[in-house]
C-alpha positions in Angstrom: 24.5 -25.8 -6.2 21.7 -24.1 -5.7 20.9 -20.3 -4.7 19.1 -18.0 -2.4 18.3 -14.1 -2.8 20.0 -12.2 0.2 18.9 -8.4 -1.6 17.1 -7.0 -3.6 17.8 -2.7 -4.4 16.0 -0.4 -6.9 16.8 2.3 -8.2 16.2 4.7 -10.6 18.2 7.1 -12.7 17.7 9.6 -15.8 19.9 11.5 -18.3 18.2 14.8 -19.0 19.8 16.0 -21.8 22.0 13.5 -23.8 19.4 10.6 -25.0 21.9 8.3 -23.5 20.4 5.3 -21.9 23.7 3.7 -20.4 24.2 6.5 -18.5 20.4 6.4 -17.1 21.0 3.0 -16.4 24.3 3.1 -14.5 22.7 6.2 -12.4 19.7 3.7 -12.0 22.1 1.2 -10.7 23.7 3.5 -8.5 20.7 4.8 -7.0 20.0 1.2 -6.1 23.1 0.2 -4.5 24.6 3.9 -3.1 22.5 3.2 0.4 23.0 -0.4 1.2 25.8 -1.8 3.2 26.1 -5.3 3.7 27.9 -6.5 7.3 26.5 -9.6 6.4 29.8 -11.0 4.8 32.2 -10.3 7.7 29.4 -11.7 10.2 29.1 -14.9 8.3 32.6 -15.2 7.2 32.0 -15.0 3.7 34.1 -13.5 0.9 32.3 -11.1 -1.7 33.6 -12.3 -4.4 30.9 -15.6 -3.9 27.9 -13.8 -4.7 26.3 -13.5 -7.7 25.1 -10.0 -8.9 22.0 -9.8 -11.0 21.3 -6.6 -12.8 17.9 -5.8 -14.5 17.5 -2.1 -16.0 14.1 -1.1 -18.0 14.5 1.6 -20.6 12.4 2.8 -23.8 15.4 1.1 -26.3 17.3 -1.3 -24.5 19.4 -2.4 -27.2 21.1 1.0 -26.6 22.5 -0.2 -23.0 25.9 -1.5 -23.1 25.4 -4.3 -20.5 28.4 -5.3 -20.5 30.3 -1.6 -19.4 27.6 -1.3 -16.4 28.6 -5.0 -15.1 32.5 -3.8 -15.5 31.2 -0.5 -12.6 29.8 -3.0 -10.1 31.6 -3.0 -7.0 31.3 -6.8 -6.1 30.7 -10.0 -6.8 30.3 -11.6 -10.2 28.2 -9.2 -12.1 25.5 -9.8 -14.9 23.4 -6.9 -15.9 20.4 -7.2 -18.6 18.4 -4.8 -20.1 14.9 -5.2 -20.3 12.3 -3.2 -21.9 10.5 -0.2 -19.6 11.6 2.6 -17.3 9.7 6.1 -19.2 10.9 8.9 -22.1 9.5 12.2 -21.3 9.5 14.4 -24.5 9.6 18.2 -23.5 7.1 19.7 -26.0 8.4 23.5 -25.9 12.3 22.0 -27.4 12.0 18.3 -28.5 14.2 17.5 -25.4 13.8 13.4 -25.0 14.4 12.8 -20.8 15.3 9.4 -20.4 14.5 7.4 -17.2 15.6 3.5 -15.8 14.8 1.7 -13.6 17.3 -0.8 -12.0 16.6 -4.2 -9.6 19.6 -5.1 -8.2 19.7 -8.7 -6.8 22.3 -10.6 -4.7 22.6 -14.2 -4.6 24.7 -16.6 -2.2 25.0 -20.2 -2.6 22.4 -21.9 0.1 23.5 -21.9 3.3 23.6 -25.1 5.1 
């Protein structure tokens, strides 16, 4: 069956002191889904547990994301987060300090509608 894209959210997120880019990735992912609301599945009659959930999250090293603990936070739907490389690492040159920063797309997918 075939899909269509209902939303699409970015975000982006940063761990200032720990190096940690999970955690800039799930504050990504937060960022992109803390402001939506969808009324869309009561209108239509649909349960949320149909759509599909499609993470993307850019950091420097994205073998350090565990993809698997973000898609566990998701609030609905059946998630699938990958990381991919990009989002930024800011070095501050007084202490050595590494500032990581993500970037998250969020997409939700339904089965087409008749």
């Amino acid at each position: 069956m075939s899909e269509q894209r209902f939303i699409i959210e970015m975000g982006m997120g940063s761990d200032q002191y720990g190096q940690d880019y999970t955690k800039a990735a799930a504050r990504a992912i937060e960022d992109a889904i803390r402001h939506s609301s969808i009324p869309m599945f009561a209108a239509l009659g649909k349960d949320p547990k149909e759509m599909r959930v499609q993470v993307t999250v850019g950091v420097q090293e994205p073998e350090e994301v565990d993809c698997d603990a973000l898609a566990e936070r998701l609030p609905r739907g059946r998630a699938e987060v990958k990381a991919v490389f990009g989002g930024m690492n800011v070095t501050n040159p007084d202490d050595g300090n590494v500032l990581v920063i993500a970037s998250a797309a969020v997409e939700a997918f339904l089965p087409k509608q008749g």
